[in-house]
C-alpha positions in Angstrom: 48.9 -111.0 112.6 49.9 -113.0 109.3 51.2 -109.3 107.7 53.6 -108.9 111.0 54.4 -112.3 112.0 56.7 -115.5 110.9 55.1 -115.1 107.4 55.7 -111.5 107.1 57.2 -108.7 108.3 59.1 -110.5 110.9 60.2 -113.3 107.7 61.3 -110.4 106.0 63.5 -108.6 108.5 65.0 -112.4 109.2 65.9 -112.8 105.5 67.3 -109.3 105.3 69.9 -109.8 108.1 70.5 -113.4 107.1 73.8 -114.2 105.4 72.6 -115.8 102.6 73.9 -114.4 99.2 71.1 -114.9 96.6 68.5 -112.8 98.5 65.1 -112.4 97.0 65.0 -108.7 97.0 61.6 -108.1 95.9 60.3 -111.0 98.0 62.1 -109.0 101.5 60.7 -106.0 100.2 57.2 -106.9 99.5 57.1 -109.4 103.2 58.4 -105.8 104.9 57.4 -102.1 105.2 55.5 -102.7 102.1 52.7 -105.0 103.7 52.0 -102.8 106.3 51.3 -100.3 103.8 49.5 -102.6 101.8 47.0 -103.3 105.3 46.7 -100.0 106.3 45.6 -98.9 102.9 42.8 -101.6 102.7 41.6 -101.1 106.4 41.0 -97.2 105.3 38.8 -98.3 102.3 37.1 -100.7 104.5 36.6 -98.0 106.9 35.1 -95.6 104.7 33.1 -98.2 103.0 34.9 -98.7 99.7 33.4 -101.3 96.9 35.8 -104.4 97.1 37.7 -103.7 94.1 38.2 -100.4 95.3 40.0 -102.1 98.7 41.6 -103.9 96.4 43.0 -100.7 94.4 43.7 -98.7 97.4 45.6 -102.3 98.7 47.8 -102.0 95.5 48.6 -98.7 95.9 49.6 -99.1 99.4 51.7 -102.4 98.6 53.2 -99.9 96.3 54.3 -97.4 98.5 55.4 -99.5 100.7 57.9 -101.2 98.5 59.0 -98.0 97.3 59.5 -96.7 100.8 61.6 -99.9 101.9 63.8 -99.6 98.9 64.6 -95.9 99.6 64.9 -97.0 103.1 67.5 -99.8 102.2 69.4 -97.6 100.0 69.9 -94.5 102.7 71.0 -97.7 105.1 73.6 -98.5 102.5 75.0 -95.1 102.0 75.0 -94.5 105.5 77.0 -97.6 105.8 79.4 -96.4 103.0 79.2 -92.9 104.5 80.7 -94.4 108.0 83.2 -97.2 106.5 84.6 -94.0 104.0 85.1 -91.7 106.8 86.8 -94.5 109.1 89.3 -95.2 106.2 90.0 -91.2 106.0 91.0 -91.4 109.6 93.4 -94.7 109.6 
């Protein structure tokens, strides 16, 4: 509940969208995708009965991930955005 709720992904998407101008990139990045990544790696070490600082690893690795998949994700929502605003100038 803490990894999706008002403390993290949900604090994450809210700072994203927010207006503010000094975001804290790798703070938004880390409270999104990337903790969910981060949880489901550790519930699948748990799961197979991993030593704790093999949850720990696989936690890491997941966290990770994660950030790297958000920060792809964010930069394909960027070019998409410059993809749409380009094209919309070609047709003026």
């Amino acid at each position: 509940a803490i990894v999706a709720g008002s403390q993290g992904l949900c604090a994450g998407q809210a700072e994203d969208l927010s207006d503010a101008l000094n975001k804290d990139w790798p703070s938004i990045n880390r409270a999104k995708t990337a903790r969910l990544f981060e949880v489901s790696a550790r519930m699948g070490a748990l799961a197979l009965g991993a030593s704790p600082a093999d949850v720990d690893l696989c936690g890491n690795i997941g966290l990770s991930f994660g950030t790297a998949f958000q920060i792809k994700d964010d930069c394909e929502d960027q070019n998409g955005l410059f993809q749409s605003n380009s094209s919309n100038l070609a047709s003026m």
